[in-house]
C-alpha positions in Angstrom: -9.3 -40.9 38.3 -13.2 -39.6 38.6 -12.3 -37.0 41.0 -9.1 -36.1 39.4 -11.4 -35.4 36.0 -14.0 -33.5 37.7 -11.4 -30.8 39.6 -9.7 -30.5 36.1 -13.4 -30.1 34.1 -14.0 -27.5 37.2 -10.8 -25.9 36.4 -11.7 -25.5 32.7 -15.1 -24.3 33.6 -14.3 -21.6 35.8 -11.1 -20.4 33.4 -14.2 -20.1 30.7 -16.0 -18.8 32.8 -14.1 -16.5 33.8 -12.8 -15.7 30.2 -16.2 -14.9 29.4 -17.1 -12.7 32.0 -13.8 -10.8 31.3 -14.8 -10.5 27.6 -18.0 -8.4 28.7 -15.6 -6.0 30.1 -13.8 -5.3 26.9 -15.0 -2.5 24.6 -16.7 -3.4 21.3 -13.9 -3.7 18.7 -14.2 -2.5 14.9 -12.4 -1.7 11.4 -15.2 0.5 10.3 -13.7 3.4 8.8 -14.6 6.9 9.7 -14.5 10.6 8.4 -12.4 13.0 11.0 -15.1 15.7 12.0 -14.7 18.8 11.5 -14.1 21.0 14.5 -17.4 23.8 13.3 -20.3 22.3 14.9 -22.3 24.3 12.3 -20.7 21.3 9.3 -21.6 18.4 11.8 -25.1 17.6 10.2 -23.4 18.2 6.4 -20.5 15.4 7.0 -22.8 13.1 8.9 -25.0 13.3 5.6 -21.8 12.5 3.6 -20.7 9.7 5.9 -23.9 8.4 5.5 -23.1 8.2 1.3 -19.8 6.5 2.4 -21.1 4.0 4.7 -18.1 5.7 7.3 -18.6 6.7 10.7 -17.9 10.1 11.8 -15.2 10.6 14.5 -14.6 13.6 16.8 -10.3 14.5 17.4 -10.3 14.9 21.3 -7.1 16.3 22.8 -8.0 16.8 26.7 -4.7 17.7 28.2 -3.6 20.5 26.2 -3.1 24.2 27.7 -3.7 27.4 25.5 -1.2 30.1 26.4 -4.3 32.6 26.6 -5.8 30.2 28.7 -6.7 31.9 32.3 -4.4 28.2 33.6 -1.7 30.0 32.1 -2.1 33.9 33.2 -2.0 36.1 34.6 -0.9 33.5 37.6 0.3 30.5 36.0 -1.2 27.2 37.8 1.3 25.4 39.7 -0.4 22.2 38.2 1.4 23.1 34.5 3.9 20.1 33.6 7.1 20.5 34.3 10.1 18.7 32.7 12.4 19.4 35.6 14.1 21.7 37.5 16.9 24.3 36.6 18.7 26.7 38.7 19.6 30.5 38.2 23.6 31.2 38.1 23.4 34.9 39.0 20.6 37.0 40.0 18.5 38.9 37.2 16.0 41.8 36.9 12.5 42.3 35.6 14.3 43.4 32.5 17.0 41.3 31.2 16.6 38.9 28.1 19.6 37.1 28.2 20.8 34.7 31.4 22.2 31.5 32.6 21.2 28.3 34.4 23.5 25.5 35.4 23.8 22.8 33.1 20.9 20.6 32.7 20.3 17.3 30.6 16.7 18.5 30.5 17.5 20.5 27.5 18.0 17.5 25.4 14.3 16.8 25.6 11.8 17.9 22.9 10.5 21.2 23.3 8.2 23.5 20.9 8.0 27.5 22.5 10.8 26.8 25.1 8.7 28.0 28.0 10.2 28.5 31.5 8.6 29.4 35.1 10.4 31.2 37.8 7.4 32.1 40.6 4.9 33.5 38.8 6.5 34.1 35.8 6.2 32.8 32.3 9.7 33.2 30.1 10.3 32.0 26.6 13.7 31.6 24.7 14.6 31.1 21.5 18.3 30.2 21.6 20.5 28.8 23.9 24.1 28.2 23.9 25.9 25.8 26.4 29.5 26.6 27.6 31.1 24.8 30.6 28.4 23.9 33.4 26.1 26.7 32.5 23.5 27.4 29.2 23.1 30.8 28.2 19.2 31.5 26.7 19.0 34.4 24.7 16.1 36.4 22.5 13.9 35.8 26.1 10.5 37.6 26.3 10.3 38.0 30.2 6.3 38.1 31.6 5.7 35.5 28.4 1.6 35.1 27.8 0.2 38.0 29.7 2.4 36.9 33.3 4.8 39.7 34.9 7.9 39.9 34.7 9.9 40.4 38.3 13.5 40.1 39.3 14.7 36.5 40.9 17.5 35.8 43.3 20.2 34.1 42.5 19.7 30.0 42.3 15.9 31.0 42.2 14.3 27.4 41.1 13.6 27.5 37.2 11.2 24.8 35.7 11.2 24.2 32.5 7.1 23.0 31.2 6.2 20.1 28.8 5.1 21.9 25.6 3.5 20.7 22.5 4.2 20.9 18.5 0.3 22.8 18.7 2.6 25.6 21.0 0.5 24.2 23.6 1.1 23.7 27.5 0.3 20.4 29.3 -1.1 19.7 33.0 0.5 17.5 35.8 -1.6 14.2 36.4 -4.5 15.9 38.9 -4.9 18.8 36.8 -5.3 16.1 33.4 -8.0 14.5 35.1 -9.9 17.3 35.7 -9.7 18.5 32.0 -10.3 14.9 31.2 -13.5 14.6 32.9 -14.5 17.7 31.2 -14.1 16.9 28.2 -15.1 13.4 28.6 -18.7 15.1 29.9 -19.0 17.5 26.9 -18.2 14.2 24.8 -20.8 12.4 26.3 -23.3 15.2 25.3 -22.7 14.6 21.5 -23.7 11.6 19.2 -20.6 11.0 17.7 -20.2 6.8 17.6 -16.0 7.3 17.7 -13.8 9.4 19.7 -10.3 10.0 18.7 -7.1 10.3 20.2 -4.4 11.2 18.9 -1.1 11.8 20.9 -1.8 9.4 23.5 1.8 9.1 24.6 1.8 12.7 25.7 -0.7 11.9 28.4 1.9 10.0 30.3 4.5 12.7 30.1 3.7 13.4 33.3 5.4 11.1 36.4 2.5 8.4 36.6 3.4 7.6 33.1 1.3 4.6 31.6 -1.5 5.1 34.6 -2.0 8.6 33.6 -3.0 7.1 30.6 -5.2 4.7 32.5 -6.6 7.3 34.3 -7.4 9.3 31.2 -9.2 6.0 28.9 -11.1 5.2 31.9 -12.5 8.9 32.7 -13.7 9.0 28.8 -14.6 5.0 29.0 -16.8 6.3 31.9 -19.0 9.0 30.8 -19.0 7.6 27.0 -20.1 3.9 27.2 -21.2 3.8 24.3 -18.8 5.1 22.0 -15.9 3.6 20.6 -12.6 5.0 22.0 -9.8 4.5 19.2 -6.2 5.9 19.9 -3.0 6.0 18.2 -0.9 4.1 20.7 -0.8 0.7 22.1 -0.1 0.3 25.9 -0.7 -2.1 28.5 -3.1 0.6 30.1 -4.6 1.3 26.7 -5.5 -2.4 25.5 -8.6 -3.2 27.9 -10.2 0.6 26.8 -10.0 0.8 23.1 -11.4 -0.4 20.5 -8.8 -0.2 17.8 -5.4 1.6 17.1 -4.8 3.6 14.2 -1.4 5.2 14.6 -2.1 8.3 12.2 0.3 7.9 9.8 -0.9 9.8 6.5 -0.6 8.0 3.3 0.2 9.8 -0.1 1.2 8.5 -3.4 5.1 9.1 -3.6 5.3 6.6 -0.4 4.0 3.3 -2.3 7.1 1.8 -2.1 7.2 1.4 1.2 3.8 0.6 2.5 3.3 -3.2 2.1 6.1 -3.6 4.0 5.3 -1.0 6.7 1.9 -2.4 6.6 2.8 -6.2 7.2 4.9 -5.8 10.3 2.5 -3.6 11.8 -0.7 -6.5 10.8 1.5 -8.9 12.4 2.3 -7.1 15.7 -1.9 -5.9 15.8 -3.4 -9.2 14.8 -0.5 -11.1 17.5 -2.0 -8.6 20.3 -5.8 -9.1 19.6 -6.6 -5.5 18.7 -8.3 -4.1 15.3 -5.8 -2.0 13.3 -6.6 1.0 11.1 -4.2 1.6 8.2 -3.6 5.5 8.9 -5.2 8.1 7.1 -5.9 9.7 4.2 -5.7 13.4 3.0 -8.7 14.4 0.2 -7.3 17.9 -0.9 -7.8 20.7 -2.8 -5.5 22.1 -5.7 -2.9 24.7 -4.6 0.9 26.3 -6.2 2.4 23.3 -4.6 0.3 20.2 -5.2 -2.6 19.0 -7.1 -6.3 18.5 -6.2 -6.7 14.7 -5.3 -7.4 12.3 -7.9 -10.3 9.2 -7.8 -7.4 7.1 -8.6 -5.3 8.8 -6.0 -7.8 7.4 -3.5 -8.5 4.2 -5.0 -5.1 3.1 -4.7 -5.3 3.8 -1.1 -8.5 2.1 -0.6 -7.1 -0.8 -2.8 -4.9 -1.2 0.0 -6.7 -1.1 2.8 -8.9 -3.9 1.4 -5.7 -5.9 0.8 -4.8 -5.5 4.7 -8.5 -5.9 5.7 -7.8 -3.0 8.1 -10.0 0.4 7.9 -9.1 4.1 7.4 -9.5 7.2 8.4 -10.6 9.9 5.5 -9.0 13.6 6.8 -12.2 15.4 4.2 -13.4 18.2 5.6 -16.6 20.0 5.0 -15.0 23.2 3.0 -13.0 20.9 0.8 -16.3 18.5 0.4 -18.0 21.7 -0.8 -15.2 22.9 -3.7 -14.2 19.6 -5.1 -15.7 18.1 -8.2 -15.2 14.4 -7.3 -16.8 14.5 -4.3 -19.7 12.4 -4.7 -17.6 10.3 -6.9 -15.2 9.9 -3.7 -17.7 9.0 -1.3 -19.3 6.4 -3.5 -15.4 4.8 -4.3 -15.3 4.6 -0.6 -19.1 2.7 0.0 -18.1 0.4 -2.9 -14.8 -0.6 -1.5 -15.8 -0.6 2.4 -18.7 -2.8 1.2 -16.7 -5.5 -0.2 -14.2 -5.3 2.7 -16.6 -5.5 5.9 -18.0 -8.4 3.7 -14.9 -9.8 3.7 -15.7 -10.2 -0.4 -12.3 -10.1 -1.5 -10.3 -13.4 -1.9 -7.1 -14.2 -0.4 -5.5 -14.2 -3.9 -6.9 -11.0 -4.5 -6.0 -9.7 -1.5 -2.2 -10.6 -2.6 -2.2 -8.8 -5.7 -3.8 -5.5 -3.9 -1.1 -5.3 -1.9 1.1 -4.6 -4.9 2.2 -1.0 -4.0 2.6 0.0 -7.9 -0.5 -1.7 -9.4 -3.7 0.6 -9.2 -7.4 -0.5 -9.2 -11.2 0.5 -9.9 -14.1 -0.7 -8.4 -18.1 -0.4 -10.2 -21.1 -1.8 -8.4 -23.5 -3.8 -10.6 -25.8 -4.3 -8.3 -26.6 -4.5 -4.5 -24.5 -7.7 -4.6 -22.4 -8.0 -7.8 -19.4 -5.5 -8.0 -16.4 -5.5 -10.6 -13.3 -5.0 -10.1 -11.2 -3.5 -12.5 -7.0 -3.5 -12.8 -6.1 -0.1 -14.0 -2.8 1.9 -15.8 -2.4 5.1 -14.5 0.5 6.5 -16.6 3.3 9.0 -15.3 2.8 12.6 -17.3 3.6 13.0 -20.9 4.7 16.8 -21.9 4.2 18.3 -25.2 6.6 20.2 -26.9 5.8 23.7 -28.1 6.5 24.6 -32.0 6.4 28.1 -32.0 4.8 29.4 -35.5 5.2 33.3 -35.1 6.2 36.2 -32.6 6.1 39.3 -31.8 6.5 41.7 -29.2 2.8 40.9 -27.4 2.0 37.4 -28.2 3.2 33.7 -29.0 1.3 31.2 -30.7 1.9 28.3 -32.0 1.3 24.3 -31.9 1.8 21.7 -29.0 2.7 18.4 -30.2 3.9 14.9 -28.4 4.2 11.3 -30.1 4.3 8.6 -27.7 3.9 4.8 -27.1 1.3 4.0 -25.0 1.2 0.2 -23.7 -2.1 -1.6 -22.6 -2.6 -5.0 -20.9 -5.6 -5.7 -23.1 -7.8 -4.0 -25.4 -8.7 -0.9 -23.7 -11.2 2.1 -24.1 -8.9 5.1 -24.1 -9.0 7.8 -21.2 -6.7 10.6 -21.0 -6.8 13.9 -18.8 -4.8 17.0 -20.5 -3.8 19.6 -18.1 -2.7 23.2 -19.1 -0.7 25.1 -16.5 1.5 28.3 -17.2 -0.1 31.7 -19.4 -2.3 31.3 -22.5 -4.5 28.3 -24.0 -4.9 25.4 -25.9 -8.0 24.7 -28.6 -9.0 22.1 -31.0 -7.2 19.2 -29.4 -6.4 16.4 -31.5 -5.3 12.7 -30.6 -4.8 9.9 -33.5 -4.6 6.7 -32.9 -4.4 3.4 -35.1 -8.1 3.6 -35.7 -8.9 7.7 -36.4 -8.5 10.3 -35.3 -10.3 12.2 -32.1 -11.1 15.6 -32.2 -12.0 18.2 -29.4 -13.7 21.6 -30.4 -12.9 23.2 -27.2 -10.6 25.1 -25.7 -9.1 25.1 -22.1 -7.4 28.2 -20.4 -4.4 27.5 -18.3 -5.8 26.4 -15.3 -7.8 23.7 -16.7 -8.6 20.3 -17.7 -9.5 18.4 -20.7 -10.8 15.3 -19.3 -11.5 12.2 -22.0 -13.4 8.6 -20.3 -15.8 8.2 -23.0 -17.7 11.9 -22.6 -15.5 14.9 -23.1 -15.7 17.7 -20.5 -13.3 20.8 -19.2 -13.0 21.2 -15.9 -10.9 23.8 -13.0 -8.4 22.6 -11.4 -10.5 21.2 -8.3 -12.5 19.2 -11.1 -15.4 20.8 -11.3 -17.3 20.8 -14.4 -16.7 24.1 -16.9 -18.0 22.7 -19.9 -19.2 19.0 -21.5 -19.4 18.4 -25.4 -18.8 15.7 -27.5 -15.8 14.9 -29.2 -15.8 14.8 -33.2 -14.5 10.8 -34.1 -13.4 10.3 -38.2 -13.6 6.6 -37.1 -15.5 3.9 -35.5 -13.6 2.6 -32.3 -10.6 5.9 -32.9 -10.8 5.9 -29.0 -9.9 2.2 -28.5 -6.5 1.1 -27.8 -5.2 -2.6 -28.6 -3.7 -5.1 -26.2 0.5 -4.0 -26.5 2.2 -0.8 -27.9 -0.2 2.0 -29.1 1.4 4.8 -31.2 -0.2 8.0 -29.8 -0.2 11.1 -31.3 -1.1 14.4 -29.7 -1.4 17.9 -31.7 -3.3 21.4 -30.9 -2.8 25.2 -31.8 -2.0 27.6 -28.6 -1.9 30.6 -28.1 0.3 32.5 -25.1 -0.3 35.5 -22.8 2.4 38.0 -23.6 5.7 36.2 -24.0 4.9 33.4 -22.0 3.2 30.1 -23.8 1.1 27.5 -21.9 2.7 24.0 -20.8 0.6 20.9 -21.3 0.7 17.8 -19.9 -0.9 14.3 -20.6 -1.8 11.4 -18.6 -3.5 8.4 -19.9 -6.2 5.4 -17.8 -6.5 2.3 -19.0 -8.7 -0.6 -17.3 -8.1 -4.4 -17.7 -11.1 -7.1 -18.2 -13.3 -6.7 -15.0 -13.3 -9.6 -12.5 -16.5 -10.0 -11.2 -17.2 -10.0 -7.4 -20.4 -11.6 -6.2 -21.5 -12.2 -2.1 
């Protein structure tokens, strides 16, 4: 019974052992969120200042098996170690200078491909339509001698392969030619002091015929010459697991997809947390304004950072350094971001509160106190309110009028009142007013189309990127005209405008409201 003990204590001891050794093998595993570098070595030292502010690493996009077409791999003799998909044959013969021609039928055409790129000998050939009747396809619109190769006539069933391609209109290497880049690149790598290397795409390293040990062969090349770093990709893999140091599959969040991210977000948890490996929630996009969208909000961000709190599970911010330089919030973003990281890597949050940030349609605000007593707030973001236009005279060079709108505002308690006005179209708006059940607010200002009128206590007018035009102070007939009650607030909204030929401005309201703070201490 002794003896039988000891061999099973000696058993134990050696799977520990051997556990343990194993564990000094695997890389150092993290949630810390990081800011994707941009690729101008001349804004390195300006975000690593600003990821400093954020309490974020910085991380450095690496994509070591993609091709140029101007690359000298490519022309004017294309390397035999480009990827190829598979082989195709010629039906008929063809000269240097025909642009339409068949090959046999192929199933390879039902694979992915970006620039449709061909190689007969030392030829390049692109198409950009292809029709398939009977055994053959028929590729048409072809530029023959494609990237700077030459064209040259072919022989009837000449061999045809058709090359792996990318959605950057890129060209990728066969396995020995990836490792070569790979090492490359890993070397350069190695040269900088970025803490986190990113890669995205991993599935197209195995595109070539190794398939998951290309990728092997790839993570251990950059494992190799970067020791240090932390290696994070966007694809789990047998091959992957023992290299990186967390997944974050890239996805980018916006606003309009709320209702589906707690569910998204729980299976994938699940399947990380069940495989041992950190998980990153995706990324998010900090923008500036343009005709199609506009400029990213604070709360636009808070609600994402909201959620990665609930999921415990870090970020990636895409911010770059030009649109760090031209937004207003800036500062304010990167502080929202240290606040909320802080609280998450101290695991600060409780498992109730966790719950109820993981409501997709609930939004939330975070102010530090102190080094170690935060707030957090619940907070209303409400849809946009448009005014309606009462036009008071025209002629044949101008409109001008009043904008009115009468609405019911609802707060979950009694509530400082926060709006942001924003005037789009031709002309301008002056003298806003907004009553409410206590007085009546009044701003001597006024805002051009373009602009903001932004109300949280201090009144300023800013661009469209947020940044600051003008502050002033707002005229109040009452004491407390800016509070709203707990309930249904009647709201009423009135200025004069005047338009810019026969167009008139169009303005739009959106109110905050913030709940009782909880406080946060740890």
């Amino acid at each position: 019974m002794k003896r039988t003990l000891a061999i099973v204590l000696l058993l134990l001891g050696g799977l520990v052992s051997f556990a343990q050794e194993d564990s000094l093998s695997f890389p150092l595993r993290s949630t810390k969120s990081y800011l994707i570098a941009d690729c101008a070595e001349k804004d390195t030292a300006f975000l690593k200042e600003k990821c400093c502010q954020a309490g974020l690493d910085l991380g450095l996009s690496v994509l070591a098996n993609r091709i140029p077409t101007d690359s000298k791999l490519v022309a004017p003799k294309p390397s035999k170690h480009l990827l190829k998909q598979g082989v195709l044959r010629l039906q008929l013969p063809m000269n240097e200078k025909q642009t339409e021609f068949a090959v046999y039928y192929s199933s390879l055409f039902d694979q992915p491909a970006t620039i449709n790129v061909l190689q007969i000998d030392d030829e390049l050939i692109t198409y950009r339509t292809m029709e398939t009747t009977g055994n053959i396809h028929l590729l048409y619109h072809c530029i023959r001698g494609a990237f700077g190769t030459k064209a040259t006539a072919h022989d009837k069933n000449a061999i045809v392969y058709k090359l792996w391609d990318t959605p950057e209109r890129t060209l990728l290497p066969d396995l020995e030619l990836q490792d070569e880049m790979a090492q490359h690149i890993a070397q350069e790598c190695a040269k900088t002091d970025y803490p986190l290397l990113i890669f995205n795409d991993l599935k197209s390293y195995a595109y070539n015929e190794q398939g998951d040990e290309a990728i092997r062969h790839f993570l251990d090349t950059m494992h190799k010459y970067n020791p240090d770093k932390l290696l994070q990709a966007d694809l789990l893999t047998p091959a992957a697991w023992h290299y990186l140091s967390r997944i974050n599959e890239n996805e980018l969040w916006i606003g309009i997809m709320r209702n589906k991210i707690v569910e998204t977000l729980t299976q994938k948890q699940e399947f990380y947390r069940n495989n041992l490996m950190p998980w990153m929630i995706g990324n998010f996009q900090i923008r500036l304004a343009d005709k199609n969208r506009d400029a990213t909000t604070i709360e636009e961000l808070e609600w994402f950072l909201s959620k990665a709190a609930a999921f415990d599970a870090g970020f990636g911010l895409d911010f770059s350094a030009e649109t760090m330089k031209k937004h207003g919030l800036t500062d304010k973003f990167l502080n929202a971001i240290n606040n909320w990281e802080t609280l998450r890597l101290a695991d600060a949050f409780t498992e109730a509160q966790k719950e109820r940030l993981k409501e997709p349609y609930e939004n939330w605000h975070i102010e530090k106190r102190n080094d170690s007593t935060y707030w957090l707030f619940q907070q209303q973001t409400s849809r946009q309110y448009t005014c309606e236009s009462n036009l008071s005279r025209c002629d044949t060079c101008k409109f001008w009028g009043s904008m009115n709108g009468n609405w019911n505002w609802k707060s979950h308690s009694d509530s400082p009142l926060s709006f942001i006005v924003k005037v789009e179209g031709k002309g301008s708006i002056s003298d806003v007013c907004v009553i409410t059940s206590f007085g009546k607010l009044t701003f001597p200002c006024t805002v051009k189309a373009g602009q903001y009128l932004i109300y949280d206590g201090s009144a300023r007018i800013t661009d469209l990127n947020f940044n600051t035009i003008e502050e002033f102070s707002p005229q109040d007939t009452a004491t407390g005209a800016s509070k709203l009650l707990e309930g249904e607030n009647q709201i009423s909204f009135t200025c004069p405008f005047k338009g810019e030929g026969k167009q008139i401005p169009e303005v739009t309201v959106r109110y905050i409201m913030r709940d009782k703070p909880e406080t946060i201490r740890f």
